[in-house]
C-alpha positions as CSV (number, residue, x, y, z in Angstrom):
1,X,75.9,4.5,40.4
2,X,76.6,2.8,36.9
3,X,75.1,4.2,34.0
4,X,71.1,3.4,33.4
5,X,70.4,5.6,30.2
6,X,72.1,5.4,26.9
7,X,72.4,8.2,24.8
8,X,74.4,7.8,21.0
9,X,76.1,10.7,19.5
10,X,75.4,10.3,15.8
11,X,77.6,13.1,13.6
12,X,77.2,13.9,9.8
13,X,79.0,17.2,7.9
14,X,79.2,18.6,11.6
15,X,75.5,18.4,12.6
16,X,74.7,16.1,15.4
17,X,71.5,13.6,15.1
18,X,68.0,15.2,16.7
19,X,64.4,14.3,16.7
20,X,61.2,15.6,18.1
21,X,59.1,14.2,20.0
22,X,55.2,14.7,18.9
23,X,54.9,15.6,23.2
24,X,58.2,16.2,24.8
25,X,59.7,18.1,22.2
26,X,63.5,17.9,20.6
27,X,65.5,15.3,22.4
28,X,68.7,13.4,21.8
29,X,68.4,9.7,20.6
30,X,69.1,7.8,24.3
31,X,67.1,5.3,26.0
32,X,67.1,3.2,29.2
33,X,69.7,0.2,29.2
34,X,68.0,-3.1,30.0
35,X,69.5,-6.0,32.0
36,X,72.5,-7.4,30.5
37,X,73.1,-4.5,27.8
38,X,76.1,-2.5,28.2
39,X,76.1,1.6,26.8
40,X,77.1,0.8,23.6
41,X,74.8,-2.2,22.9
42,X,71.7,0.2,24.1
43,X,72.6,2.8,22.2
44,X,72.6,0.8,19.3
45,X,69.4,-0.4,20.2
46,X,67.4,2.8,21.1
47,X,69.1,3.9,17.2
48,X,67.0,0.9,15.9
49,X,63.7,1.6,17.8
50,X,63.7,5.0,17.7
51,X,65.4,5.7,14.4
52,X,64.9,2.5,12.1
53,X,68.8,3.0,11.4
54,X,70.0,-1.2,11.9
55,X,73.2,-0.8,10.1
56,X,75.3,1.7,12.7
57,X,78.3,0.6,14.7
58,X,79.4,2.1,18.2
59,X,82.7,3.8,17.2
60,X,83.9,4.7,20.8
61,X,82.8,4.7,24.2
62,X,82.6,8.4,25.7
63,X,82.0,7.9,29.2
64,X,79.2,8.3,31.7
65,X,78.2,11.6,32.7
66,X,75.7,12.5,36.1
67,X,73.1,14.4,34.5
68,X,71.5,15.5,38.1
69,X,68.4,15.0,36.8
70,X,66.0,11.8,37.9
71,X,69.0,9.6,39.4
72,X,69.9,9.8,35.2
73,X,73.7,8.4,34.6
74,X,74.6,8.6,31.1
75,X,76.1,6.4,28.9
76,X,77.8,8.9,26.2
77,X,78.6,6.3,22.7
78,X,79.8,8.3,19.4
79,X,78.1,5.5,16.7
80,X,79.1,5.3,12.9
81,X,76.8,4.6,9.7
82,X,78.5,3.7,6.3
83,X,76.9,5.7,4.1
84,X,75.1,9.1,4.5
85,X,71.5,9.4,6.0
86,X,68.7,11.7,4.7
87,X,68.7,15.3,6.3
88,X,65.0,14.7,7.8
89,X,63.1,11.7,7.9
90,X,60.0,10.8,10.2
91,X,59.7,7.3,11.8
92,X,57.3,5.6,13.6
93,X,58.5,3.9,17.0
94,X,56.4,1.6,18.9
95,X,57.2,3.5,22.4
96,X,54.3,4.8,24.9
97,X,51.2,3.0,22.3
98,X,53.5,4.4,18.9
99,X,54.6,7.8,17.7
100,X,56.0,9.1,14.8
101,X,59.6,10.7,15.6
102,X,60.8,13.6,13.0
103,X,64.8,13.2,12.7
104,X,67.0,15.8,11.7
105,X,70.3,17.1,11.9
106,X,71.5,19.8,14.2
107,X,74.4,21.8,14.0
108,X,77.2,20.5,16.8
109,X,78.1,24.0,17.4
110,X,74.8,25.7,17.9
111,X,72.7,26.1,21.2
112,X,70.5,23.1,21.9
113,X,66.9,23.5,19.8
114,X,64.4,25.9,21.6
115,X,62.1,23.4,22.3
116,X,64.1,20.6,24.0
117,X,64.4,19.7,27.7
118,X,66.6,22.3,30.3
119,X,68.7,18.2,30.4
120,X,69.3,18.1,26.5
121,X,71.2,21.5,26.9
122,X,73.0,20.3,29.3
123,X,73.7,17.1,27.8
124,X,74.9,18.7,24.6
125,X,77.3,20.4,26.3
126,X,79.0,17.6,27.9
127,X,78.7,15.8,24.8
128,X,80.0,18.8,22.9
129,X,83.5,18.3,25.6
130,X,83.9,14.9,25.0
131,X,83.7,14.9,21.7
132,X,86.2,17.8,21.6
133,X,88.6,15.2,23.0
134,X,88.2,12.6,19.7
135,X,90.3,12.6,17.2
136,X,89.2,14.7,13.7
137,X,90.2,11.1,11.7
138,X,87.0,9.6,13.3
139,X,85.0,12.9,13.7
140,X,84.5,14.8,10.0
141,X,83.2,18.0,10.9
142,X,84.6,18.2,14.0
143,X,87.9,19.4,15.5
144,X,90.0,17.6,18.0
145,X,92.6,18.4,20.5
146,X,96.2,17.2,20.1
């Protein structure tokens, strides 16, 4: 099975991108990929909606990971922005009749937020092992093998 959800990996000073969800509490920024749309080109998308960040790039492709959890194959894309975002910022995203989405920054190293999904632990550990595997050049904050 190909991938069917896209989830971006956006890092800044070490501390990966979060938000929370006004219902479903702290999640990763991913989304399903529509028709035509590869990973990356999702990603970039669900960034838009959710985030209101337009001006990112997808840096590298990470893989697909099996999350065993609703037939959910992962997409896994590290994304860029050019210049630094805000450490919080709340935006309003048209999903499920519109809801506000509080962004912020989590540490890479620390244990997934208390509040998120048993899935978004799990998917921060695979994130956190294939992100161990990029080089530091692309990655500030974060330390990669040689």
């Amino acid at each position: 099975m190909s991938a069917n959800k896209a989830c971006l990996l956006l890092l800044q000073d070490g501390k990966l991108l979060w938000f929370r969800h006004p219902l479903a509490g702290c999640q990763l920024v991913k989304g399903t990929i529509e028709p035509g749309e590869g990973g990356a080109q999702a990603a970039l998308r669900e960034l838009r909606e959710e985030a209101g960040i337009g001006h990112a790039r997808a840096a590298r492709d990470l893989g697909e990971w099996q999350s065993a959890y609703q037939d959910q194959v992962w997409s896994f894309t590290l994304c860029e922005v050019a210049a630094p975002l805000p450490e919080v910022w709340t935006h309003f995203c048209a999903d499920d009749g519109g809801l506000s989405l509080d962004f912020f920054w989590h540490p890479l190293t620390a244990a997934a937020p208390t509040d998120s999904h048993p899935l978004y632990h799990r998917a921060l550990a695979e994130a956190r092992r294939r992100l161990a595997d990029v080089s530091p050049p692309s990655m500030p904050g974060v330390r990669g093998r040689r």
